[in-house]
VMD Tcl script that draws the C-alpha trace (Angstrom):
set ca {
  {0.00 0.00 0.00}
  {2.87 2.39 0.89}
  {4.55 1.97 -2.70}
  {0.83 3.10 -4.51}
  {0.54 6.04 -2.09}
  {4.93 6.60 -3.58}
  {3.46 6.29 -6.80}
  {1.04 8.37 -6.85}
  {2.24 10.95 -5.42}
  {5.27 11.01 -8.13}
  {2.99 10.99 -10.45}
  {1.33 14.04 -8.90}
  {4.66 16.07 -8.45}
  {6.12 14.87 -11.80}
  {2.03 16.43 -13.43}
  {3.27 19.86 -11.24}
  {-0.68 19.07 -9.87}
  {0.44 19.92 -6.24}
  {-1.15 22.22 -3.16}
  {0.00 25.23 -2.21}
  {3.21 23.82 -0.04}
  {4.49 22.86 -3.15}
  {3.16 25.25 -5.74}
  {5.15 28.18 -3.94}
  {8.54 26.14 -4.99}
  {7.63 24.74 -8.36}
  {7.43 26.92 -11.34}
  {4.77 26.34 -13.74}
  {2.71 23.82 -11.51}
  {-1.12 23.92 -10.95}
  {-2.36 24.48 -7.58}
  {-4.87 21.49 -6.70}
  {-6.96 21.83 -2.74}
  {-6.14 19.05 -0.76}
  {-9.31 17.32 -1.77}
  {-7.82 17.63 -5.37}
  {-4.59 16.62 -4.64}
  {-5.81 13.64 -2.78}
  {-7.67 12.60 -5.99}
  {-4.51 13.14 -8.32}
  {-2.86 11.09 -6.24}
  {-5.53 8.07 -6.34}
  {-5.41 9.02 -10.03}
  {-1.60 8.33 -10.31}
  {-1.67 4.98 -8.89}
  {-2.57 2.90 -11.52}
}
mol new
graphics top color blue
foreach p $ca { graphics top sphere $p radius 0.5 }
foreach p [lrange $ca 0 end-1] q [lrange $ca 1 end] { graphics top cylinder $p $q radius 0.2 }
display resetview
């Protein structure tokens, strides 16, 4: 379970579909709320 939650989460980062923590730092990314970002990263774990 711990390597899909990895996974998608890379696959989140690597989309620049982040929250804010991370959209502050990244240029070019799209800022997601949490409830988004939660779903990118169920999205990314296939």
């Amino acid at each position: 379970a711990a390597d899909l939650i990895v996974l998608g989460m890379e696959g989140a980062i690597q989309a620049k579909r982040v929250t804010y923590d991370f959209h502050r730092l990244m240029d070019g990314a799209t800022k997601l709320k949490c409830s988004e970002f939660g779903h990118e990263i169920v999205s990314n774990m296939a």
